[in-house]
C-alpha positions in Angstrom: -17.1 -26.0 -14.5 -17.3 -25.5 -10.8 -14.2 -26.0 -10.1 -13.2 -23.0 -12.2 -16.0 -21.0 -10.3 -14.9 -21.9 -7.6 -11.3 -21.4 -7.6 -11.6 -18.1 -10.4 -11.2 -15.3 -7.7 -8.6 -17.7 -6.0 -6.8 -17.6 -9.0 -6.7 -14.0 -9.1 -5.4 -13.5 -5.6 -2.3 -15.5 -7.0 -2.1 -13.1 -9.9 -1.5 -10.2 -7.5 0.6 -12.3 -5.4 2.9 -13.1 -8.6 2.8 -9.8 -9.7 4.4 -8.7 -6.4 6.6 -11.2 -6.4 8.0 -9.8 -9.0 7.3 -5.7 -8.2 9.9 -6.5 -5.0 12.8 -7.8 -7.1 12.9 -5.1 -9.7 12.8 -2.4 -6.6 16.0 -4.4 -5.4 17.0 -4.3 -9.4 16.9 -0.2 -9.1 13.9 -0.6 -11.8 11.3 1.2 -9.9 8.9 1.9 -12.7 8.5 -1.8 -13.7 7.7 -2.3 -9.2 5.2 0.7 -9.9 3.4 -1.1 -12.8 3.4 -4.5 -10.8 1.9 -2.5 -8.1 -0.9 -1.1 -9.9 -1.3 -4.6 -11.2 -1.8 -6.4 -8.1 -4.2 -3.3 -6.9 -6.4 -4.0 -9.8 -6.3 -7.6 -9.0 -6.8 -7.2 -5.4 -9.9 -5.6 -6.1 -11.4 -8.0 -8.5 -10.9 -11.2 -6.4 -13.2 -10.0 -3.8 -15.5 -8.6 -6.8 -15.4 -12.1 -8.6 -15.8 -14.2 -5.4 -18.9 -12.3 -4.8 -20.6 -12.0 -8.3 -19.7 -16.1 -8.5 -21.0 -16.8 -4.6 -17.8 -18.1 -4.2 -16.6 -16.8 -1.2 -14.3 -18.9 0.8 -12.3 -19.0 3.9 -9.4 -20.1 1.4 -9.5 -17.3 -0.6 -9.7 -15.2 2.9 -6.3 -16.6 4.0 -5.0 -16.8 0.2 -6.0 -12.7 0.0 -4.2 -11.7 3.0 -1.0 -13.3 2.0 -0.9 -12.4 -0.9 -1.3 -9.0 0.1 1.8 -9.3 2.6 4.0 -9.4 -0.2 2.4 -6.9 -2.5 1.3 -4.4 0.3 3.4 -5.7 2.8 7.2 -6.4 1.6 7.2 -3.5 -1.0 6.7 -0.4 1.2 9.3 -2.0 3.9 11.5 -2.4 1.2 11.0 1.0 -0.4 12.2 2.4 2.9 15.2 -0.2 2.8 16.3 1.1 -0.6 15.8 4.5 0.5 17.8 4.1 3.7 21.0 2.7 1.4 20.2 5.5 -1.3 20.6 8.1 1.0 24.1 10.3 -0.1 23.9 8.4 -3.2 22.4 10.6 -6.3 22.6 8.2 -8.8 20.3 5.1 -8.8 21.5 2.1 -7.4 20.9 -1.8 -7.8 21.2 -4.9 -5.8 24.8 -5.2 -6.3 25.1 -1.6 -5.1 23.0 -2.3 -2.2 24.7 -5.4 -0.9 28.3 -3.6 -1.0 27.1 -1.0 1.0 25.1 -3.3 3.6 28.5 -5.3 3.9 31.0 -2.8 3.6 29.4 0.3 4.5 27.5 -1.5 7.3 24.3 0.5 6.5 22.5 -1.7 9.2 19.6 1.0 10.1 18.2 0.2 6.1 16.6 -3.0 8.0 14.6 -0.7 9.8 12.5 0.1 7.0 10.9 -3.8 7.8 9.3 -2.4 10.7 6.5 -1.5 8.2 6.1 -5.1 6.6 6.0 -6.4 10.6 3.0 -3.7 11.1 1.2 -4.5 7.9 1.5 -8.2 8.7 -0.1 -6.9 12.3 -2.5 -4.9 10.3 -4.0 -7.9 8.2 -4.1 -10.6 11.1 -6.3 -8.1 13.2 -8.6 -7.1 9.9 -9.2 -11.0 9.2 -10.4 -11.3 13.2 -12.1 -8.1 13.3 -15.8 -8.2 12.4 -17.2 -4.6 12.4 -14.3 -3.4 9.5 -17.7 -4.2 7.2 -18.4 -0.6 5.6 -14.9 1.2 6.7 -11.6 -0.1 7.8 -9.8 0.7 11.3 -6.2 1.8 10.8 -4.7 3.0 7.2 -5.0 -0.4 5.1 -2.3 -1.9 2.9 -2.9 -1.1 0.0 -3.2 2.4 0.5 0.0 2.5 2.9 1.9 1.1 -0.3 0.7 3.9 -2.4 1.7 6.7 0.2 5.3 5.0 0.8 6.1 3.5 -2.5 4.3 7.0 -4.3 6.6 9.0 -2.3 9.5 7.1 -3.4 8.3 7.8 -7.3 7.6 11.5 -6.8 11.3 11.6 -5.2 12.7 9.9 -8.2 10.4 11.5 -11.2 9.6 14.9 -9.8 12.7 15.7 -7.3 9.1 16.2 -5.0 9.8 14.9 -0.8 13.2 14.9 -2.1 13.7 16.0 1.9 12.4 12.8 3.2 14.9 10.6 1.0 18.2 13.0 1.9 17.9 12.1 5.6 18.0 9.0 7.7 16.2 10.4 10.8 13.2 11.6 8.1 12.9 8.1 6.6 12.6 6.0 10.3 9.7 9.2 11.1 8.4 8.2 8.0 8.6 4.4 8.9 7.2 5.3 12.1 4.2 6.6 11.4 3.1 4.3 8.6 3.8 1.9 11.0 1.1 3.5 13.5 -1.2 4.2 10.9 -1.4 0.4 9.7 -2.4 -0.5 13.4 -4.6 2.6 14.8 -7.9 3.4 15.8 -8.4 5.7 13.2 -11.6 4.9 10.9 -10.6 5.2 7.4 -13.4 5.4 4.8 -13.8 2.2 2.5 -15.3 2.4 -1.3 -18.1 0.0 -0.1 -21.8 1.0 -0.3 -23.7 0.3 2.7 -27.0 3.3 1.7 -27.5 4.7 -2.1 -28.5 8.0 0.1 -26.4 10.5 -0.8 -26.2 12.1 2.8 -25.1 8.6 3.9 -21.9 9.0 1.2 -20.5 12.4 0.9 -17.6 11.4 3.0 -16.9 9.0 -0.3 -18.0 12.0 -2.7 -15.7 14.0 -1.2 -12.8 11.3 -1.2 -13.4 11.1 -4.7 -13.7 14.3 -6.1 -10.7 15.9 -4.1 -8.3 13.0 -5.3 -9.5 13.9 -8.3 -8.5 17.3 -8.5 -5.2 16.8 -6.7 -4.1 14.2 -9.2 -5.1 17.3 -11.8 -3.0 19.2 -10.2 0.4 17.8 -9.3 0.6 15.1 -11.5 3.1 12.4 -10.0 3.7 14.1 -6.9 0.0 14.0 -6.3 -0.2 10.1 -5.5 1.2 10.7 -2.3 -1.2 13.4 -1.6 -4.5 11.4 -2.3 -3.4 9.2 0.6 -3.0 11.9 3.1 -6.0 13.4 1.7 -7.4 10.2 2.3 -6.6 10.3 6.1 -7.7 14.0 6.4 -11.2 13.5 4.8 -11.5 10.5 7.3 -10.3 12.5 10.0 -13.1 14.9 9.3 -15.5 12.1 8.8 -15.0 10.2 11.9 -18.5 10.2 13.6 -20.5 9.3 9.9 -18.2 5.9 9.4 -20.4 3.1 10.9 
């Protein structure tokens, strides 16, 4: 019996590690809606390791290590390798798959698509200085992983499903901006606000309420193309926020 308590929210972790295992080959596959639900997947997981671990008292320095790398391939590999695809997509208005992608890597010599992996290199950055950094208790420093995937890989969607950003994906010199400054985000002083509760007071959570609510609304609004949104919403409202995230 302990050793299931103990190794439950360990267990987890895997789950979201499996499930972007397998998110990263179907974006290679050209089947971006199955990489979306795998996503959401290991989001959901993600969050109920750390919520298991804690309800069980089983935190661990294990499940630490095991959280950040399985993160590096669900929050990690998959927005570098949205930008990959993108980079080889771009001219190309149908969808492609691997075997399209490794034809134009090797015949086309579409090199610059490995650029794109300048965002798993940061994210990898971004997760080795949250495990050493102490005061990300109540707020994180820098745009986390999770929420860089959503912003990259819900771009990508809204492209695909709404024509929406359709500017970013017609244009090389867009997509490496783009990959630039996810890249910075993932790494910069920036406070971003985190869902964790350090007062009940309200005053001591509007910058959360306000997260919240707006999402809310701008999900309402434009649908698919909204996802991307939220996460520069996100950045805004803890722009605005700065001196309250302690």
């Amino acid at each position: 019996m302990n050793f299931i308590k103990n190794n439950l929210a360990n267990a987890i972790t895997l789950g979201n590690l499996f499930s972007g295992c397998i998110g990263a080959v179907h974006l290679l596959l050209g089947d971006y809606q199955t990489t979306a639900i795998c996503i959401i997947l290991s989001l959901v997981l993600d969050f109920f390791d750390g919520f298991v671990a804690r309800a069980l008292k089983a935190n661990s320095n294990l499940g630490t290590q095991l959280d950040s790398l399985a993160d590096m391939i669900s929050f990690g590999l998959i927005p570098g390798l949205t930008i990959f695809v993108s980079l080889l997509e771009v001219d190309n208005s149908n969808s492609l798959n691997f075997k399209d992608y490794g034809y134009l890597l090797l015949n086309e010599q579409r090199w610059i698509s490995y650029f794109g992996f300048i965002i798993t290199l940061f994210s990898c950055l971004r997760l080795a200085i949250f495990n050493l950094d102490e005061d990300q208790k109540y707020y994180f420093k820098g745009l986390n992983t999770p929420s860089n995937t959503i912003l990259i890989f819900g771009l990508y969607v809204a492209h695909k499903e709404a024509s929406a950003f359709s500017f970013l994906f017609e244009n090389e010199s867009y997509l490496l901006i783009l990959t630039a400054i996810s890249s910075w985000l993932l790494v910069s002083p920036i406070k971003m606000i985190a869902m964790k509760f350090k007062s009940m007071k309200l005053q001591d959570n509007y910058p959360k309420l306000a997260l919240l609510i707006g999402s809310i609304l701008i999900l309402c609004i434009f649908k698919t193309a909204g996802i991307p949104l939220v996460i520069i919403y996100y950045i805004l409202i803890s722009l605005i926020f700065q001196k309250q995230l302690k």
